[in-house]
C-alpha positions as a printed Julia matrix, in Angstrom:
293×3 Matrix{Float64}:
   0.0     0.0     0.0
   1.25    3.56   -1.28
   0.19    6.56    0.93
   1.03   10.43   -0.42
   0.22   13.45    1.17
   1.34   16.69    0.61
   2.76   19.91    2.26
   0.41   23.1     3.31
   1.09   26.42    4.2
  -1.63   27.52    6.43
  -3.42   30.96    7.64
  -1.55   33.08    4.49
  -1.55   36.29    6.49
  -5.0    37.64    7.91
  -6.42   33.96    7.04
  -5.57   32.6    11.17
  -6.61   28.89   11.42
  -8.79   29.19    8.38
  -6.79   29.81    4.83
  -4.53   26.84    4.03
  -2.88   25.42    0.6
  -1.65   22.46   -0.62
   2.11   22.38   -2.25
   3.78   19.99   -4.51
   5.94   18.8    -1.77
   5.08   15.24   -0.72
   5.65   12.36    2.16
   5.03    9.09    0.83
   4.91    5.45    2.71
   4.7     2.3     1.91
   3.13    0.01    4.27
   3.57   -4.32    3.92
   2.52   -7.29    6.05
   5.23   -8.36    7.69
   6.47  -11.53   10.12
   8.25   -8.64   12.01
   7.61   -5.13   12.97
  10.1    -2.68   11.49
  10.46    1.44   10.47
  12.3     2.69    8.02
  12.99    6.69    7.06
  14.13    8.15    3.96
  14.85   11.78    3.61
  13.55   13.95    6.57
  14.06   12.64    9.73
  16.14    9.74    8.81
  19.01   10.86   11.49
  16.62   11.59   14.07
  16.51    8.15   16.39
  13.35    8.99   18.8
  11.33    8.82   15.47
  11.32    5.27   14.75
  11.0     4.78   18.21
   8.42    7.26   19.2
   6.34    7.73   15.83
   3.21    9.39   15.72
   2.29    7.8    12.36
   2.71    4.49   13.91
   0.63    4.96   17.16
  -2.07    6.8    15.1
  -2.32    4.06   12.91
  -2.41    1.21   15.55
  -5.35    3.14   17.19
  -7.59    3.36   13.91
  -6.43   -0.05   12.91
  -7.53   -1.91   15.9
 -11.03   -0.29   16.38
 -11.42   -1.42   12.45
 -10.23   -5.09   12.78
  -9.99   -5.78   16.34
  -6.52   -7.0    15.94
  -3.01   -5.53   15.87
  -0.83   -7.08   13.31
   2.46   -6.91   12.48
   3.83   -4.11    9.47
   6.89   -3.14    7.43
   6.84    0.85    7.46
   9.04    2.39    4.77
   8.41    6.84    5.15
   9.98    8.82    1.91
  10.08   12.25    3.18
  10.45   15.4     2.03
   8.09   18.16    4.19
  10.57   19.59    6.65
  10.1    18.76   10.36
   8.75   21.86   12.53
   9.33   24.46    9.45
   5.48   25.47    9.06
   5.06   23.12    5.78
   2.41   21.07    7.65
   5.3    17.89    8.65
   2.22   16.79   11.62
  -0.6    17.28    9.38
   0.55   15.2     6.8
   1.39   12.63    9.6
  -2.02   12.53   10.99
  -4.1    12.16    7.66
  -1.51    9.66    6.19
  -2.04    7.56    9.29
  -5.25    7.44    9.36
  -5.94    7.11    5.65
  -3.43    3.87    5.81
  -4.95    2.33    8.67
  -8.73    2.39    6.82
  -6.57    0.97    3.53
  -5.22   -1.75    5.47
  -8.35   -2.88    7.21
  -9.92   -3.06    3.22
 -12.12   -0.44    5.07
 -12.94    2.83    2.48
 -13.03    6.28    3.75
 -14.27    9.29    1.88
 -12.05   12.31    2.1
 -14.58   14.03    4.48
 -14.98   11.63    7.21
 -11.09   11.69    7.0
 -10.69   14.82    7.31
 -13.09   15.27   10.41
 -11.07   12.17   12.16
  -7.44   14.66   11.66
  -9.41   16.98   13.56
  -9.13   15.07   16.53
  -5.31   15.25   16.95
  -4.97   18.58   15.28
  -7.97   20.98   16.23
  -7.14   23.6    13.31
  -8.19   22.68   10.01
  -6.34   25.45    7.93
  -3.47   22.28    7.37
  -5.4    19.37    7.56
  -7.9    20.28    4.89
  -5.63   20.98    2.03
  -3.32   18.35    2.98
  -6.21   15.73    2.27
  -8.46   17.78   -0.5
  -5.51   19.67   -2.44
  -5.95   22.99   -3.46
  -6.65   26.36   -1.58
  -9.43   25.46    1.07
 -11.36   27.86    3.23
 -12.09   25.57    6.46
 -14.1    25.99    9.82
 -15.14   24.16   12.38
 -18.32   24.14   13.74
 -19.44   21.73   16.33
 -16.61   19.09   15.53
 -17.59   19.17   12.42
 -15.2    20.61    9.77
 -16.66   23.16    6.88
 -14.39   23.89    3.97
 -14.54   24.85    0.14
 -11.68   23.96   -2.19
 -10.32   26.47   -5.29
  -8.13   24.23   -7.25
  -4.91   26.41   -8.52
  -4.15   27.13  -11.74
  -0.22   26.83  -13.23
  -0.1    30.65  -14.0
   1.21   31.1   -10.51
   4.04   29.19   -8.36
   5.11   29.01   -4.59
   8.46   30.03   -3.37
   9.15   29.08    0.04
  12.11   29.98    1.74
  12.88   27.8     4.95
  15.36   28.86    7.28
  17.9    26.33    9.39
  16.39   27.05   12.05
  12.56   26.24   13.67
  10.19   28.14   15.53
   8.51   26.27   18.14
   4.91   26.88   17.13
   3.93   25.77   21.16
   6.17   29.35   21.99
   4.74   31.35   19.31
   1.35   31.25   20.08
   2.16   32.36   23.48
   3.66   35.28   21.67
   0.14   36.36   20.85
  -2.32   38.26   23.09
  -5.58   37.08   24.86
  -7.56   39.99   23.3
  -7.14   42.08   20.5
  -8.78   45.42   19.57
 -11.98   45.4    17.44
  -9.74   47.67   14.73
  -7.39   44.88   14.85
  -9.96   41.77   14.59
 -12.05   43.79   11.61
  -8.75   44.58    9.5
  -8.12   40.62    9.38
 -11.74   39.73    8.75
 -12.08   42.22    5.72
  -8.01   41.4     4.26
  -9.28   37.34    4.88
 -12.44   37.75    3.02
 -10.35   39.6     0.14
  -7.72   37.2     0.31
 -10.34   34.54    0.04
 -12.4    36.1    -3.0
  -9.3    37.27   -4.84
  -7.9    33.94   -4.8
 -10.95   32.35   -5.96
 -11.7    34.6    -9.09
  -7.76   34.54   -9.59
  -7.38   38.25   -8.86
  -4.0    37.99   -8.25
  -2.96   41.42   -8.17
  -5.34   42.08   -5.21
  -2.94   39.54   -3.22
  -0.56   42.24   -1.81
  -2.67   44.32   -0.31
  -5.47   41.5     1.35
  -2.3    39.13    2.36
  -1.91   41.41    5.58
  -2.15   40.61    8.78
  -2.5    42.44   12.12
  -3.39   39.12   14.67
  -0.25   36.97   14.81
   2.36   37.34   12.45
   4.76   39.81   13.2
   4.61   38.76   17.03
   5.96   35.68   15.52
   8.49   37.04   12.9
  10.39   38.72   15.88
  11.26   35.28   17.23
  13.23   35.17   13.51
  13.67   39.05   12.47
  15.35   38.6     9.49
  12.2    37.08    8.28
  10.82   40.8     8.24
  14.03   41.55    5.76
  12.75   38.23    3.73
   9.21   39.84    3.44
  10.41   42.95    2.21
  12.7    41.55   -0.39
  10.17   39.18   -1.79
   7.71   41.97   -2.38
  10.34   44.28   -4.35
  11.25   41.18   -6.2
   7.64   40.36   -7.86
   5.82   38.44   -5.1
   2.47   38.57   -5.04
   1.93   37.79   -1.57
   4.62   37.34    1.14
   3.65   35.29    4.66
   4.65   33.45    7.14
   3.67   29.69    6.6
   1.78   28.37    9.8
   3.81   29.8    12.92
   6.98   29.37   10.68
  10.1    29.58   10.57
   9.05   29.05    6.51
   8.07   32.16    4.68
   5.63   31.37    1.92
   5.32   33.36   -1.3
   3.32   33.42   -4.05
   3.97   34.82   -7.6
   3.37   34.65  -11.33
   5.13   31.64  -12.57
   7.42   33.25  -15.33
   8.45   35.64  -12.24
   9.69   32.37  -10.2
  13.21   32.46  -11.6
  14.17   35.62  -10.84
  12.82   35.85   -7.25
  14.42   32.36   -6.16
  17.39   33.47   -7.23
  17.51   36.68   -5.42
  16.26   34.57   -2.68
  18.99   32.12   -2.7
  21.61   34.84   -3.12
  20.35   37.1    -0.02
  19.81   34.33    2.06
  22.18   31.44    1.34
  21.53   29.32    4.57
  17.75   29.22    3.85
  16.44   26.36    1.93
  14.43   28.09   -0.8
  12.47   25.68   -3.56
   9.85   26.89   -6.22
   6.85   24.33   -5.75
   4.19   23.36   -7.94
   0.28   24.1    -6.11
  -1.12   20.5    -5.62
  -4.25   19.93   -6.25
  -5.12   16.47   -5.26
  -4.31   16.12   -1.83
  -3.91   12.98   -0.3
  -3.35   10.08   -2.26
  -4.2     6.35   -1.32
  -3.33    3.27   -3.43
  -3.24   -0.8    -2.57
């Protein structure tokens, strides 16, 4: 059994716990019966020790398994990836719905997208990473009574991702006690109206609207200052023909978006300014999670 899922970058500025997308950046496993019980890692991760011995995939998928079949049987787990750990790029999300999504393959057991999706939610309670991890796409996502709402805008090649990820994390525990327990009502109205735009320019492809509806006044310069030169990043991006310039989740990954025959030129400024950053041009993905026997 094959198992892709992709990477997200998740609230896109004023959009906080609500605007995610899906990038063509992608953790695969393969899963096989075994006679013994064994990990393997590939790529990401494959230095790190505690994670074949403390895996989250692994006791996620034991969980759903067992509830499904009643038994716990033995597996050969082989993970391919490429989503940085703790970066912003959605490294737990992807866990959690590839998990689950393999445990329902390997009990024969079919699950539609939706009821997977609203299983994620509980081990990650915000669905701006979850949803376009497992739908693809730019998704608009809410949660109302534990059950998650979302629409899907599938992205068109005219325009690229270029995400530059530093060499360093930020702990997205600390960052969100960066933020305040109450915020002004200027504060919470300037997100709601730059998140609707965001939202509505995206869908009807408006992309010149992006620059001005991608800002955000609730969370993410508290969390740039844990990383300043990310506010240097910013600025360069948008001088260099980005068409939107934000922090991806609680970082340290800066996400931007721009006109693909502009991708070139900005990666390479990119990569010349900031030469111990990571920083790939990515493909949107627009099928999300992907399940085969």
């Amino acid at each position: 059994m094959y198992i892709s899922v992709p990477a997200t970058s998740a609230n896109l500025g004023p959009g906080f716990d609500t605007l995610g997308v899906a990038l063509d950046l992608r953790n695969e496993v393969e899963i096989r019966r075994s006679r013994f019980f064994s990990v393997s890692i590939r790529g990401e991760g494959a230095n790190n020790v505690r994670l074949k011995g403390n895996n989250l995939f692994i006791s996620i998928f034991n969980e759903h398994y067992r509830k499904l079949t009643g038994r716990q049987e033995k597996f050969r787990f082989t993970f391919y990836n490429k989503i940085p750990l703790s970066r912003g790029l959605g490294s737990s999300s992807a866990v959690i719905v590839s998990a689950i999504a393999a445990a329902y393959g390997a009990a024969g057991v079919s699950i539609p997208k939706e009821k997977l999706l609203n299983l994620a939610l509980t081990y990650e309670p915000h669905p701006d990473n979850i949803t376009p991890a497992i739908m693809g796409g730019f998704n608009v996502a809410l949660v109302e009574r534990g059950i998650v709402y979302s629409l899907k805008k599938e992205m068109p090649k005219e325009v690229q991702a270029i995400v530059a990820i530093p060499d360093r994390p930020i702990s997205t525990a600390s960052s969100r006690k960066r933020l305040p327990k109450r915020y002004t009502t200027q504060d919470v109205v300037f997100n709601l109206s730059h998140s609707s735009l965001l939202t509505a320019a995206i869908f009807a492809e408006r992309w010149e609207m992006l620059r001005i509806a991608a800002k955000d006044r609730l969370h993410q310069s508290l969390r740039m200052e844990a990383m300043p030169e990310l506010f240097t990043l910013q600025r360069i991006a948008l001088d260099n023909g980005a068409l939107m310039s934000t922090l991806s989740g609680s970082g340290s990954t800066f996400f931007n978006m721009v006109y693909a025959k502009d991708a070139p030129r900005l990666e390479g400024v990119l990569k010349e300014r900031f030469p111990n950053f990571k920083i790939y041009t990515l493909n949107f993905d627009n099928e999300g999670l992907i399940l085969r026997d």
